[in-house]
C-alpha positions as CSV (number, residue, x, y, z in Angstrom):
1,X,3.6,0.3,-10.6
2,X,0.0,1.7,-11.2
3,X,-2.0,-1.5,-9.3
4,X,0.9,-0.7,-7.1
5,X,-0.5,2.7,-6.5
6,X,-4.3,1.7,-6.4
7,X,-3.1,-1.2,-4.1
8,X,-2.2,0.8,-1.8
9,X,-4.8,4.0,-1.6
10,X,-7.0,1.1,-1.1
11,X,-5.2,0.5,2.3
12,X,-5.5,4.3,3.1
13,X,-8.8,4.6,2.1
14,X,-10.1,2.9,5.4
15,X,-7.3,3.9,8.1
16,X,-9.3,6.8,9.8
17,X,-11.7,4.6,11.3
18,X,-9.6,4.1,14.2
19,X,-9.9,7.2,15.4
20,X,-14.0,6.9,15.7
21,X,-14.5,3.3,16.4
22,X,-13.0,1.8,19.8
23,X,-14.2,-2.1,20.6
24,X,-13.5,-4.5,23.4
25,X,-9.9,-5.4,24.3
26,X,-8.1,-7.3,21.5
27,X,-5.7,-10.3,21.8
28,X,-7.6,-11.8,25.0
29,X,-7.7,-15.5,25.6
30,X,-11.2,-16.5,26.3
31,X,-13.5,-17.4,24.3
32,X,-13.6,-18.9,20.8
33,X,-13.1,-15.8,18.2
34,X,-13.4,-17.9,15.1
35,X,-17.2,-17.4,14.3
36,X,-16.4,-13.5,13.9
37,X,-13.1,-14.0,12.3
38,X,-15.2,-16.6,9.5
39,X,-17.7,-13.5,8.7
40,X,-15.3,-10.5,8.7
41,X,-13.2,-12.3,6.0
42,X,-15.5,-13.8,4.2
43,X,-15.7,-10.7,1.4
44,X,-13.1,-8.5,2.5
45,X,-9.4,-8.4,2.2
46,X,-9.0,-5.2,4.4
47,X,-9.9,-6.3,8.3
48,X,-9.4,-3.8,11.4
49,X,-9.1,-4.8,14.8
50,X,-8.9,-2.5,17.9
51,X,-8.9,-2.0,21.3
52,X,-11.2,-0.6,23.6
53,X,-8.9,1.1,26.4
54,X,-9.3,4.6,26.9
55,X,-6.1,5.8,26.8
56,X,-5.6,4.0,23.2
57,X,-9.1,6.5,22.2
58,X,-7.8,9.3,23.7
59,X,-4.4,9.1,21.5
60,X,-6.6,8.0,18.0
61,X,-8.4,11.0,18.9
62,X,-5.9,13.1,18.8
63,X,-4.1,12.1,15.6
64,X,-6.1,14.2,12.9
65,X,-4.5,12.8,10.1
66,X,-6.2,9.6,10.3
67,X,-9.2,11.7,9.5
68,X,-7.8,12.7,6.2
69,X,-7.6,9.2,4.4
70,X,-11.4,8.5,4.0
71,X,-14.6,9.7,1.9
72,X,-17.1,12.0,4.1
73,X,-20.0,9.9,3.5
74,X,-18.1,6.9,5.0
75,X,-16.6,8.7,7.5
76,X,-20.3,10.1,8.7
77,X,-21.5,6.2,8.7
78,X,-18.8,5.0,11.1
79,X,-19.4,8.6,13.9
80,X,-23.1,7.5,13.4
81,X,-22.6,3.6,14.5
82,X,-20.0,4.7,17.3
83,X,-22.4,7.4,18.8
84,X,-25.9,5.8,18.2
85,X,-24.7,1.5,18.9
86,X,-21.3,1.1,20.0
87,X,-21.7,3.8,22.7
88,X,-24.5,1.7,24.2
89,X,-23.3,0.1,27.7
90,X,-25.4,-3.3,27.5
91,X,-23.7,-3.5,24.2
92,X,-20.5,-3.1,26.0
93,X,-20.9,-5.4,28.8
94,X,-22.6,-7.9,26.1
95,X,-19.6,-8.3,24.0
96,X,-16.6,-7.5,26.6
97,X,-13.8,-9.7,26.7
98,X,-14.4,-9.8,22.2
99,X,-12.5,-9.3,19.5
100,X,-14.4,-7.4,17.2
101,X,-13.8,-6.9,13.6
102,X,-14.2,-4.0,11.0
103,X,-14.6,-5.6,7.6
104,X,-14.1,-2.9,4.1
105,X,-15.8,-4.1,0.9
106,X,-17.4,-2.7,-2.3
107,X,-20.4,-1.2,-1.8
108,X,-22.9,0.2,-4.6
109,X,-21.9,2.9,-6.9
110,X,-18.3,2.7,-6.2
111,X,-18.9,3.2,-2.5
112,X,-17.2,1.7,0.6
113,X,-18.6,-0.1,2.7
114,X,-17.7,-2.4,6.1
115,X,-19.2,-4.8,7.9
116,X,-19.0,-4.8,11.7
117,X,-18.2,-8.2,13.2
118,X,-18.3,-9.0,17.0
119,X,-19.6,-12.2,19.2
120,X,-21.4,-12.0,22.5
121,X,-20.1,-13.7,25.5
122,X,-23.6,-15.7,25.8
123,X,-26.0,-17.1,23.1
124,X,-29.2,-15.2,23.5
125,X,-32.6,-14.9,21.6
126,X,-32.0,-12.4,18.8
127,X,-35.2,-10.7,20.7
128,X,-33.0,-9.1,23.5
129,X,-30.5,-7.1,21.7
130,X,-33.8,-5.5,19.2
131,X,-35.5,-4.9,22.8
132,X,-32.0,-3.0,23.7
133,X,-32.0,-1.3,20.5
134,X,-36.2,0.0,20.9
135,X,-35.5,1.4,24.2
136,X,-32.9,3.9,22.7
137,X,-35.4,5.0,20.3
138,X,-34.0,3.3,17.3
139,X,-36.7,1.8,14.6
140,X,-36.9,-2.1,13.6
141,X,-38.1,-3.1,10.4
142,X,-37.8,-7.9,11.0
143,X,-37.3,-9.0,7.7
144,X,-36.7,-12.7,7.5
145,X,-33.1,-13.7,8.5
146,X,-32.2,-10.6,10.0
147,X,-33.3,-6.8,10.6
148,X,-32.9,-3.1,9.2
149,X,-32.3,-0.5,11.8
150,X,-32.8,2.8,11.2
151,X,-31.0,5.4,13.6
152,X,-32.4,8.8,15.0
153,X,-30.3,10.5,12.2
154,X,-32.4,8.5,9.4
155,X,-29.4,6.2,8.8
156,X,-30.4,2.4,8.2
157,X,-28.5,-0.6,8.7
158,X,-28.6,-4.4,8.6
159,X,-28.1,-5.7,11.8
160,X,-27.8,-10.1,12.3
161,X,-27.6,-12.6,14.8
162,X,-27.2,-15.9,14.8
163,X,-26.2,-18.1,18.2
164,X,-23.5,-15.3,19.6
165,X,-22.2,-14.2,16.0
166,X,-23.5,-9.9,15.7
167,X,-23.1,-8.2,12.1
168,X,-23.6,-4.8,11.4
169,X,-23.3,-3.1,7.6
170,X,-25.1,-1.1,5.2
171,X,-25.4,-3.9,2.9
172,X,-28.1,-6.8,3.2
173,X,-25.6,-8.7,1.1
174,X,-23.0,-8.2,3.7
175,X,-24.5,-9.7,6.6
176,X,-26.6,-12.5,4.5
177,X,-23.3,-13.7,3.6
178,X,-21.5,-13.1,7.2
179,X,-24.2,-14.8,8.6
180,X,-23.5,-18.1,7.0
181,X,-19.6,-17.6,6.6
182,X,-19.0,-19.9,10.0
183,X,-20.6,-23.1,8.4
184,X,-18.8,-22.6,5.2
185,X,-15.4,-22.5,6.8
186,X,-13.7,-20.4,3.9
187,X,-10.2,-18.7,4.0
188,X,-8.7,-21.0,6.6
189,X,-5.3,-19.9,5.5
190,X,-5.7,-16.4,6.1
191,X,-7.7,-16.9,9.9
192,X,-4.7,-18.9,10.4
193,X,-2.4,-16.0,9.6
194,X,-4.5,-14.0,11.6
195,X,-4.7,-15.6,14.3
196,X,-0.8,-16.6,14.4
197,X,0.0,-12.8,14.7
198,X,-2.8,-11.5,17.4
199,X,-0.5,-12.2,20.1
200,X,2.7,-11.0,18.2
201,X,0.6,-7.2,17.9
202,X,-0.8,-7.7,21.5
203,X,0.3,-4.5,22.6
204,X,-0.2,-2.4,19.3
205,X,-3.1,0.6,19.4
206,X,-5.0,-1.0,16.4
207,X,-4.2,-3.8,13.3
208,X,-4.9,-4.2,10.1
209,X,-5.1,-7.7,8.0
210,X,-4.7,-7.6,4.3
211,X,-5.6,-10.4,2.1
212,X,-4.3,-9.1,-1.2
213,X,-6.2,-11.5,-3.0
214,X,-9.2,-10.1,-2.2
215,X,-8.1,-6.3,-3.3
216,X,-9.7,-6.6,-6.6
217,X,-12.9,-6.1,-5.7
218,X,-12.3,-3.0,-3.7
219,X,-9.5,-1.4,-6.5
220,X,-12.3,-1.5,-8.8
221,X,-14.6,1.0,-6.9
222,X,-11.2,3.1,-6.9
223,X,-10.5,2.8,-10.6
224,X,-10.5,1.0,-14.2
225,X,-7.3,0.0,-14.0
226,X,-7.5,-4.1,-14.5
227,X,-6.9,-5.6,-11.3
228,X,-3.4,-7.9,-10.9
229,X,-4.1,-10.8,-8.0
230,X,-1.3,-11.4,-6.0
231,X,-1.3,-14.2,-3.4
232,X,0.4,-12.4,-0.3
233,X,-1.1,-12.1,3.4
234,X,0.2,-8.8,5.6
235,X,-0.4,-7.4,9.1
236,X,0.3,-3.6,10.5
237,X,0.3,-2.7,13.9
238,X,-0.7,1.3,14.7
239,X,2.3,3.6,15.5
240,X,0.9,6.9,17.4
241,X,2.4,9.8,15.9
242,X,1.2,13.6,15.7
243,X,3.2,13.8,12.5
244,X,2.7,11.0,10.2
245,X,0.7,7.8,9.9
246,X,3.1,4.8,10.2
247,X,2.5,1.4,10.4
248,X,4.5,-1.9,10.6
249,X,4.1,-5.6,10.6
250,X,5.0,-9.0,8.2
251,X,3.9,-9.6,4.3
252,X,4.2,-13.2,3.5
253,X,4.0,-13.5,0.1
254,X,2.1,-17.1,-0.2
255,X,2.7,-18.1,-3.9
256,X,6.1,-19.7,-4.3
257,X,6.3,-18.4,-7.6
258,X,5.8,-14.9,-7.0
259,X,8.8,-13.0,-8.2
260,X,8.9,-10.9,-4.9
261,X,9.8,-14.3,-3.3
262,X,12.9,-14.1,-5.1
263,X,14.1,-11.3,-2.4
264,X,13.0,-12.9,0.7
265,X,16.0,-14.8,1.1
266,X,18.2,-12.1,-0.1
267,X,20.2,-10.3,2.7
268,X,18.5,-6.8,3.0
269,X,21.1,-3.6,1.8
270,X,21.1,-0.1,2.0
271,X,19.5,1.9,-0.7
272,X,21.6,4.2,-2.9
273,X,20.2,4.0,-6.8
274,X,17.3,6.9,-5.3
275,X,20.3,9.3,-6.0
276,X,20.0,9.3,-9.5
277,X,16.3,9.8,-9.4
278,X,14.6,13.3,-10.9
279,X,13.5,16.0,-8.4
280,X,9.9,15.5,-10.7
281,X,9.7,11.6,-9.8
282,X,5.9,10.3,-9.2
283,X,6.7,7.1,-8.1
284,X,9.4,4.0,-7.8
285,X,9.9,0.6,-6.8
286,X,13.5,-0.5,-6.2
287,X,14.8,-3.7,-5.2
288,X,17.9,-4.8,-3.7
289,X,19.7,-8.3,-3.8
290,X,22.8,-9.1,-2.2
291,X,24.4,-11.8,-4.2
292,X,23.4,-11.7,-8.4
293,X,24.8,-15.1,-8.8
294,X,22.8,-16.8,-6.3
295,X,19.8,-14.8,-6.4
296,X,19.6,-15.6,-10.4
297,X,19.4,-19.2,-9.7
298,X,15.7,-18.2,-8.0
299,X,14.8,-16.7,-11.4
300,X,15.9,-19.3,-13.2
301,X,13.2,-21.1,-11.3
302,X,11.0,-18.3,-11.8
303,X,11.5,-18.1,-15.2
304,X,10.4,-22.4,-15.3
305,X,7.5,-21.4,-13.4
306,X,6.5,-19.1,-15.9
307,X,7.1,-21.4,-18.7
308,X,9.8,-18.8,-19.9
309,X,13.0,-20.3,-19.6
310,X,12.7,-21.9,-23.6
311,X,12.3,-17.5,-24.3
312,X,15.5,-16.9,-22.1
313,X,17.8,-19.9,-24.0
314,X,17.2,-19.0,-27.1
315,X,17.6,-15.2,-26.6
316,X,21.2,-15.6,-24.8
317,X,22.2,-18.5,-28.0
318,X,21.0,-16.3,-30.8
319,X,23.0,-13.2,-29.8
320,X,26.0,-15.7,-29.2
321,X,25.6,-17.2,-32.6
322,X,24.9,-13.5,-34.0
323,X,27.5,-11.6,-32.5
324,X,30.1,-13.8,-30.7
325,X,29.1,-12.6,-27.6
326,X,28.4,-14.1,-24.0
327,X,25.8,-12.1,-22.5
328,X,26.8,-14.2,-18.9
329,X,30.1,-12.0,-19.2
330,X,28.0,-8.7,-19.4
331,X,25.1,-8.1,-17.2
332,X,25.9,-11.0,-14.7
333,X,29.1,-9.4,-14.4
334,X,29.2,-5.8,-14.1
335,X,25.5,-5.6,-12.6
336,X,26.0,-4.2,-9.0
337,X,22.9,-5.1,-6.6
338,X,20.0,-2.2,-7.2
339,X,17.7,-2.4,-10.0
340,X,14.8,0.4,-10.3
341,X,11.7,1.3,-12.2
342,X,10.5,5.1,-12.1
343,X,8.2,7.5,-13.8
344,X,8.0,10.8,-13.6
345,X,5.5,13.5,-13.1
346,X,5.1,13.6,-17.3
347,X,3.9,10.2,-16.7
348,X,6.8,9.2,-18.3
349,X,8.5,5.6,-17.3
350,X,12.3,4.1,-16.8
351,X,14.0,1.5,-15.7
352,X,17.7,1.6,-14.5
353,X,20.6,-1.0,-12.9
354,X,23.5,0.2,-10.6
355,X,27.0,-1.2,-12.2
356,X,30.6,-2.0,-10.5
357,X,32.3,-0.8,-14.0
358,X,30.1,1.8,-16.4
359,X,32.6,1.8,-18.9
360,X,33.3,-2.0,-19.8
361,X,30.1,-2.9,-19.9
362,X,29.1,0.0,-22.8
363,X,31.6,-1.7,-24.7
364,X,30.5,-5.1,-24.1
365,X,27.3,-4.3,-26.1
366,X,28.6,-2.1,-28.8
367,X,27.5,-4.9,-30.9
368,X,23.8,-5.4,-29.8
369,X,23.1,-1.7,-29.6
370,X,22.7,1.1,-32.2
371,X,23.6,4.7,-31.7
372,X,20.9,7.2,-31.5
373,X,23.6,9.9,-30.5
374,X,26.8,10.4,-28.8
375,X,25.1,9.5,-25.3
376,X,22.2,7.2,-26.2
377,X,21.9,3.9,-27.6
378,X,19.4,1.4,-28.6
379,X,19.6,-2.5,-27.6
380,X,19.0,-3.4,-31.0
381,X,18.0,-7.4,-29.5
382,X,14.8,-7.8,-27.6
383,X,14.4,-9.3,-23.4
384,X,18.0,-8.6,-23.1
385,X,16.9,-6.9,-19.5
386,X,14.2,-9.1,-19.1
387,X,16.3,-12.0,-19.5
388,X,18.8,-11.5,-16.6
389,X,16.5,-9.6,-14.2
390,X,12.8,-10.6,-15.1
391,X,9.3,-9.1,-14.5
392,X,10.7,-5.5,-13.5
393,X,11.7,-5.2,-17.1
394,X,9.3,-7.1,-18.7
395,X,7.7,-4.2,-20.9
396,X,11.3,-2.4,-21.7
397,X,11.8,-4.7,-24.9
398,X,14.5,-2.8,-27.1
399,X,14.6,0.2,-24.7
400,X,17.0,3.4,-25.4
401,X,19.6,3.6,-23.0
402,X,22.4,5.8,-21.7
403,X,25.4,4.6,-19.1
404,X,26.4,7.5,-17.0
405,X,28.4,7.2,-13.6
406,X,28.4,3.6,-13.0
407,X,24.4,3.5,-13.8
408,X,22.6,2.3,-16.8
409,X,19.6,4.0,-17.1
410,X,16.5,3.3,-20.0
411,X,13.2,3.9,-21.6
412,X,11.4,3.1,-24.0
413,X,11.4,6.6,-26.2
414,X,15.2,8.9,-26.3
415,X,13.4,12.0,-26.0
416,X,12.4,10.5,-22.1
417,X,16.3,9.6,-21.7
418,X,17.0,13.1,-22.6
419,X,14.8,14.4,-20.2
420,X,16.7,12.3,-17.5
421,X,19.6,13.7,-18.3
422,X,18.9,17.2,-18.4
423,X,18.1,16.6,-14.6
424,X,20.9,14.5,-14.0
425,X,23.3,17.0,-15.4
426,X,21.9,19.8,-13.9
427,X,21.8,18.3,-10.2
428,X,18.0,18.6,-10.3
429,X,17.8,15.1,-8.1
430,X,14.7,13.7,-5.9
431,X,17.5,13.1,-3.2
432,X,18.0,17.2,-2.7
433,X,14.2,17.5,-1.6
434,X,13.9,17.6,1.9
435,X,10.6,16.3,2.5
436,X,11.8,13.2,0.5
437,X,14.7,12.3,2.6
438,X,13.1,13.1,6.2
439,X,10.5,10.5,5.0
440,X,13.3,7.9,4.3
441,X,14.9,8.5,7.2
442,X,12.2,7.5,9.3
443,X,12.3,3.8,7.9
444,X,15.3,1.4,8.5
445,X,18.3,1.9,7.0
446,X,18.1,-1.8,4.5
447,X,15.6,-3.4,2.8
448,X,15.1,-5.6,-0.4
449,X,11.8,-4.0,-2.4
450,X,11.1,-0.2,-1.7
451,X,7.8,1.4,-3.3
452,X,7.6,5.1,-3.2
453,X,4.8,7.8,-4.3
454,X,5.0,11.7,-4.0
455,X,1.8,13.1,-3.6
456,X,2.6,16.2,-6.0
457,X,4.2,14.3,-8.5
458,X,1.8,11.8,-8.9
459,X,-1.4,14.3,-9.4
460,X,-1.4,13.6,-13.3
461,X,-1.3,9.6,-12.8
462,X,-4.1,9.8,-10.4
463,X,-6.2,11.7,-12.9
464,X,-6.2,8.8,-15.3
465,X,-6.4,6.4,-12.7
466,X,-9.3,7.0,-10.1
467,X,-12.7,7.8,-10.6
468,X,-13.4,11.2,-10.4
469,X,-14.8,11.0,-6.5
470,X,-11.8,9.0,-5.1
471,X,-9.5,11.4,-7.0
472,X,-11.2,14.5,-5.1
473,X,-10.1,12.7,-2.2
474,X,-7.0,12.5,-3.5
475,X,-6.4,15.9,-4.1
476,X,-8.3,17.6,-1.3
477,X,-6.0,20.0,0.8
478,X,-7.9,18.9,3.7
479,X,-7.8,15.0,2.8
480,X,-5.1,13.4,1.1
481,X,-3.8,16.6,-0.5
482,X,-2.2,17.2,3.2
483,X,1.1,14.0,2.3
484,X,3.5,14.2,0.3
485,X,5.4,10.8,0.7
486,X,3.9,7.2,0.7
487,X,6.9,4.6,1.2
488,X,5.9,1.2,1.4
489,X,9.0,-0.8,2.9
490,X,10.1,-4.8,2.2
491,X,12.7,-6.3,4.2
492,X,13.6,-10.0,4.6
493,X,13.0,-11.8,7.6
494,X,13.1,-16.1,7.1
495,X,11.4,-16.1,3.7
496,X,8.7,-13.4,4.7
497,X,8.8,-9.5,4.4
498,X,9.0,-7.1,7.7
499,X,6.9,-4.3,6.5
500,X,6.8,-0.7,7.4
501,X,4.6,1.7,5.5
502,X,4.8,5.7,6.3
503,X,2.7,8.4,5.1
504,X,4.6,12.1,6.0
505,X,2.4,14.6,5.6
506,X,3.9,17.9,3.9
507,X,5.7,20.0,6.5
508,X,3.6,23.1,7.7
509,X,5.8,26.6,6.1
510,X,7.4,28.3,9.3
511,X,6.7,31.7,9.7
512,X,9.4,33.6,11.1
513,X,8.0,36.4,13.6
514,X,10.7,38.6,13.4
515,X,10.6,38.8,9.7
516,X,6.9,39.8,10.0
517,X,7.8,42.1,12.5
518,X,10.0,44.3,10.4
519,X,7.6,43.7,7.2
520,X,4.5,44.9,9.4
521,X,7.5,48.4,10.5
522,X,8.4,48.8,7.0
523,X,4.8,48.9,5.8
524,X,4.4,51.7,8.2
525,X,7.3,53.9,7.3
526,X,6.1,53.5,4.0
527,X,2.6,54.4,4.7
528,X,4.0,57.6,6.7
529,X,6.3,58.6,3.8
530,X,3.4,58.1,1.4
């Protein structure tokens, strides 16, 4: 769950640019876009594309929250290209009718930086845009394959051209490398799944292209955490919204193999196993399958894949020849069609399956487990979880567990299971928070794979997890301290995901006037008595 986290701060991290950077009009049919497209992904997994209308900057303008998800100093770069380049009209009428690209990479000393992709409509000597660029005062340093810029406010750039392609970035390496991106022809698949969904977001205020397999680089200016590739393309288009950030689009998840592939095909349910969650809950990811039976001959194949289905024989024929048992008549069985991993604000982490009959199955594995006390047990045999559900439950070996109301919930230490069920018991449940279920209501009703952060929750995970700058973003009232709910949304669509991800912000307290009123008149009947 934590590269899950970083994964997707990473995505947040860039998503106020929008409301500073407005381009030509997006989604047109003329001209060939692919020399642009080549350099904005030839570093980057995180690609923006806008559009210039002015209505569309109008409405970016006035959604403030956008301008909480990014650091200052990037966030000063991007108000500086906007009013000092962009806002030039020969650049304008130069690249009208473009699409233009903004690129997010690692910069130097875990900073973020972009490179700015565009094409003009006519190839030009590199001489003329310069001459545009001297007459509005800004300085020109040639160097030998491009040029550094430096704006009236001291801020320097590279800027390149070559034929129509025009780069823009604070790093040389950035546009060295976008420079010769169109001869090298990398990333087909991805420009392909880019360029397959421009006319599917045609009418959409901004987009955003995410090649997960180039997240590592930026997740490590974020944090030390070790970096888990994961072959999977996605889109978002822009939502406008006063209230929250929400965006939605497609993940294809490109690697057969993958074990989120194992849901794609899997009718999409409604989500129910939240209700057993902790009111202290930092984070979740749930999935949701609607057959077992066929949906376990997919991890079968996963397991292949993996070279783990030897592991998986021999652990459902030793308990057989052990205790007599058929595991196939337990799990496969009773197991409903929600499976869950949590942790909670202690940092402390669970796993738990919804059931069709509680009871039976606790005494179906009698035999394999041992009794801690009256309400928890231990599996005594490792990968029994693992075995009939797979990666989720990968790390929960010989977890602890407890069965209560239809729902088998585990960990790896009792003490955490005892902490779940002093909640339980005492009806201290996510589900009764407000904030949490507004945010859920927003998204569709069904989906296969749910992941979920609270803000609040999640402040002592972040500590250990970001570097000490990104967390200060993090926790910033007047930055990301201003949400509460992440919840990043999977539902199947023809072997791909349709996506939705929403960030709520936490509500603003209401203040009632009246009270105030009489507060303000007792305050003065007690002043006159005084």
């Amino acid at each position: 769950m934590k590269i899950i986290y970083i994964t997707i701060f990473v995505l947040l991290a860039a998503l106020v640019s929008l409301a500073y950077l407005y381009f030509s009009k997006l989604n047109n049919d003329s001209n060939d876009n692919e020399i642009s497209l080549y350099a904005a992904t030839a570093k980057s997994g995180l690609i923006f594309s806008f559009q210039s209308d002015k209505r569309v900057l109008d409405l970016l303008n006035s959604q403030d929250l956008l301008q909480s998800l990014i650091p200052e100093e990037t966030l000063q770069s991007l108000e500086s290209l906007q009013r000092e380049i962009l806002a030039i009209p020969q650049i304008g009428r130069q690249t009208s009718n473009q699409n233009i690209y903004l690129s997010f990479l690692p910069g130097e000393n875990k900073n973020l930086d972009f490179l700015l992709s565009t094409q003009i409509n006519e190839k030009q000597n590199p001489a003329v845009m310069l001459n545009i660029f001297r007459a509005r005062g800004i300085k020109i340093e040639e160097l030998a394959d491009f040029s550094k810029i430096t704006l009236k406010d001291s801020s320097s750039y590279y800027f390149g051209q070559k034929n129509n392609l025009l780069l823009l970035s604070r790093s040389f390496k950035a546009v060295a490398e976008g420079l010769n991106a169109p001869e090298q022809k990398d990333n087909q698949d991805f420009i392909a799944y880019i360029k397959s969904n421009i006319k599917l977001s045609k009418n959409s205020l901004a987009v955003v292209y995410v090649n997960f397999n180039y997240l590592g680089g930026l997740q490590q200016l974020l944090s030390p955490e070790k970096f888990k590739r994961k072959d999977a393309f996605a889109n978002y288009s822009y939502s406008f919204s006063k209230d929250r950030i929400l965006f939605n689009g497609n993940t294809t998840v490109n690697d057969e193999n993958d074990y989120l592939n194992l849901f794609s095909s899997s009718k999409a349910g409604k989500i129910s196993i939240d209700e057993i969650l902790p009111e202290n809950t930092a984070n979740y990811t749930i999935y949701v399958m609607d057959n077992y039976a066929e949906w376990s001959k997919g991890l079968a194949g996963w397991f292949a894949a993996n070279k783990k289905i030897e592991q998986v024989g021999q652990t459902i024929n030793r308990i057989k020849s052990r205790y007599n048992l058929d595991l196939n008549s337990t799990f496969p069985k009773y197991f409903k069609n929600q499976l869950i991993t949590f942790q909670l604000k202690s940092t402390e982490t669970f796993g738990a399956i919804n059931l069709s009959n509680g009871d039976k199955l606790s005494q179906l594995l009698l035999d394999v487990s041992s009794e801690y006390n009256q309400e928890i047990k231990m599996l005594k045999e490792p990968n029994l979880l693992y075995t009939y559900f797979g990666e989720p439950f990968e790390k929960f070996n010989k977890p602890y567990y407890v069965i209560i109301d239809n729902y088998m919930v585990f960990s790896t230490y009792p003490s955490s299971l005892q902490v779940f069920l002093n909640s339980y018991k005492n009806n201290r449940q996510l589900i009764k928070n407000k904030t949490y279920t507004d945010a859920a209501n927003q998204l569709i009703a069904e989906s296969n794979i749910v992941y979920y952060i609270n803000h609040d929750n999640s402040e002592k995970i972040a500590t250990s997890n970001l570097y000490l700058p990104y967390f200060k973003l993090y926790n910033a009232e007047d930055k990301l301290g201003r949400f509460n709910n992440l919840i990043y949304q999977l539902s199947s669509d023809q072997k791909k995901f349709q996506t939705n991800l929403l960030i709520s912000k936490t509500p603003e307290p209401v203040i009632d006037s009246l009270q105030i009123s009489n507060e303000g008149l007792q305050d003065s009947i007690d002043s006159l008595q005084d």
